[in-house]
TIZA-548164 format. One line per 10 residues: number of its first residue (from 1); their letters; for each residue x, y, z of C-alpha. Coordinates in steps of 0.1 Angstrom, whole numbers, plus 2048, in hexadecimal, padded with zeros to 3 digits. Layout:
N
NUM	A	X,Y,Z; ...
# end
This chain:
163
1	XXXXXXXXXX	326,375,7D5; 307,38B,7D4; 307,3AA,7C1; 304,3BF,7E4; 326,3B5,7ED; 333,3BC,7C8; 321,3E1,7CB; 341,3F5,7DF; 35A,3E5,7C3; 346,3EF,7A7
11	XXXXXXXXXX	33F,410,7B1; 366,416,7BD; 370,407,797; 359,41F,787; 362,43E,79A; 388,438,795; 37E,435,770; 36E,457,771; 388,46A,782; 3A2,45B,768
21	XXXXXXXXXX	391,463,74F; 38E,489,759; 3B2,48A,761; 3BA,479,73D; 3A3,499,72F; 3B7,4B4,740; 3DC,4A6,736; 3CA,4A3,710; 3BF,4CC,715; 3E1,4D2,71F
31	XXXXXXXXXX	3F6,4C0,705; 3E0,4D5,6F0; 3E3,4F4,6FD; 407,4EE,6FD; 40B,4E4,6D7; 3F6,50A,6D1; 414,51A,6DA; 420,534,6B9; 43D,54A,6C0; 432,56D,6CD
41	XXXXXXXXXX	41B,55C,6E3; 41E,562,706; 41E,543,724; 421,543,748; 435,523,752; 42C,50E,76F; 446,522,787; 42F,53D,77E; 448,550,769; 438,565,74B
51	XXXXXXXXXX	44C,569,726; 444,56C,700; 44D,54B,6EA; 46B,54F,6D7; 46E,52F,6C7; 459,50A,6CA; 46B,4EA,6C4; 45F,4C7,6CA; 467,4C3,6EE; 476,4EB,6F8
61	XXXXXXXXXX	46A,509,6F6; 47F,52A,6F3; 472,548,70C; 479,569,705; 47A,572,72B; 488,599,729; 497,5AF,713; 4B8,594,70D; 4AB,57C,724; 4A2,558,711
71	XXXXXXXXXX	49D,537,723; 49A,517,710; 478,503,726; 468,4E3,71D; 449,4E3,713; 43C,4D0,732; 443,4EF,745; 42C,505,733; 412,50B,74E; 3F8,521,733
81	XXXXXXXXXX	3F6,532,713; 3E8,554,71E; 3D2,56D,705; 3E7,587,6F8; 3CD,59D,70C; 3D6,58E,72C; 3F9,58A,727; 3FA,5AF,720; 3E8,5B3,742; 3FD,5A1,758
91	XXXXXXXXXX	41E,5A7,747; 41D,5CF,741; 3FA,5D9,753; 3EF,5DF,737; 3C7,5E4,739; 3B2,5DC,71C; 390,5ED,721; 373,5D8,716; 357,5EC,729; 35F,60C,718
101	XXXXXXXXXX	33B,615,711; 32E,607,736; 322,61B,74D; 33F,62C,764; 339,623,78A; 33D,646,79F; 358,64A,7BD; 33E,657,7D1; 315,658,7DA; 313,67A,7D4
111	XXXXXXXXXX	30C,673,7AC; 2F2,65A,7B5; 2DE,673,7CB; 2DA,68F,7B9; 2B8,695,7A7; 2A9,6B1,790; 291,6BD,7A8; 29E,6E2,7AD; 288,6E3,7CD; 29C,6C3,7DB
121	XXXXXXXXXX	2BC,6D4,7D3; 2AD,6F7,7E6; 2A0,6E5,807; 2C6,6CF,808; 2D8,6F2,806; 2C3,6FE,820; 2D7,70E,840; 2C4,6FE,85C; 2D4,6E8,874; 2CD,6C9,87A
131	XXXXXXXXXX	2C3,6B8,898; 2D6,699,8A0; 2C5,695,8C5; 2E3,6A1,8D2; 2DD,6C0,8EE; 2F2,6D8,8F6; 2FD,6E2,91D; 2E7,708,918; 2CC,6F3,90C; 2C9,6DE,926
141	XXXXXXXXXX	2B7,6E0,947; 2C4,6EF,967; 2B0,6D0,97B; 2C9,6BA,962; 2E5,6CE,971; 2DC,6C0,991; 2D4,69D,98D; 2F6,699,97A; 308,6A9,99D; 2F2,691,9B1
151	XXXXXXXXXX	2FF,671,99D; 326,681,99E; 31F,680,9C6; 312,65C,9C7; 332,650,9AC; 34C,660,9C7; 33D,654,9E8; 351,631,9EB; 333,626,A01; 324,609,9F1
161	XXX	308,5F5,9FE; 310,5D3,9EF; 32A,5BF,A06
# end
């Protein structure tokens, strides 16, 4: 056998050893993760339920789901050990503000165009109108008057040259 043939098996053993080995690295994290568990801490399970750790045993854990509310888990079911932060997020909305001291975005533009000029502020507040290209009917001609009646005439004739 030459070592073309042997190429495809060698490259197939060697990513199957790869993605074990990834896979072996996550359930390690997670065993971990899971064995970090203290009472008070709070958990979201894998059905996506969230509760406080009342008690950690071997193989169970003891949820504190509600005020008299306590479901006995194992630990496999723990889907991750969330930050008292977060926790306090998700669970009771409460916001923890990191960004206190951060600049504070405005609701509107109005903020972001104003400047100190005073002369800015006096040609702004100026009572002129504006023209928007707009015309109004006085404004316009009387031989406009006429060709829109001439057009009106053509629309309601019904004769139509193309048959």
């Amino acid at each position: 056998m030459s070592l073309l043939t042997l190429l495809p098996f060698i490259v197939l053993i060697g990513a199957m050893f790869l993605m074990t080995r990834s896979a072996k690295k996550k359930q390690q994290q997670a065993i971990d993760m899971r064995n970090q568990m203290q009472p008070g801490s709070g958990v979201r399970t894998i059905g996506g339920m969230y509760a406080t750790v009342k008690e950690v045993s071997e193989d169970t854990v003891l949820l504190d789901a509600g005020p008299g509310v306590e479901l006995l888990f194992a630990k496999n079911s723990i889907g991750a050990v969330l930050s008292d932060e977060e926790y306090n997020r998700i669970v009771h909305g409460i916001e923890h503000d990191l960004k206190s001291d951060a600049d504070v975005v405005p609701d509107d533009a109005s903020s972001l165009t104003e400047t100190d000029d005073s002369s800015d502020a006096a040609a702004a507040s100026d009572d002129t109108p504006v023209d928007l290209g707009k015309k109004d009917a006085a404004d316009e001609p009387a031989d406009a008057d006429e060709a829109k009646a001439d057009a009106q005439s053509k629309k309601s004739d019904g004769d139509s040259d193309a048959k």
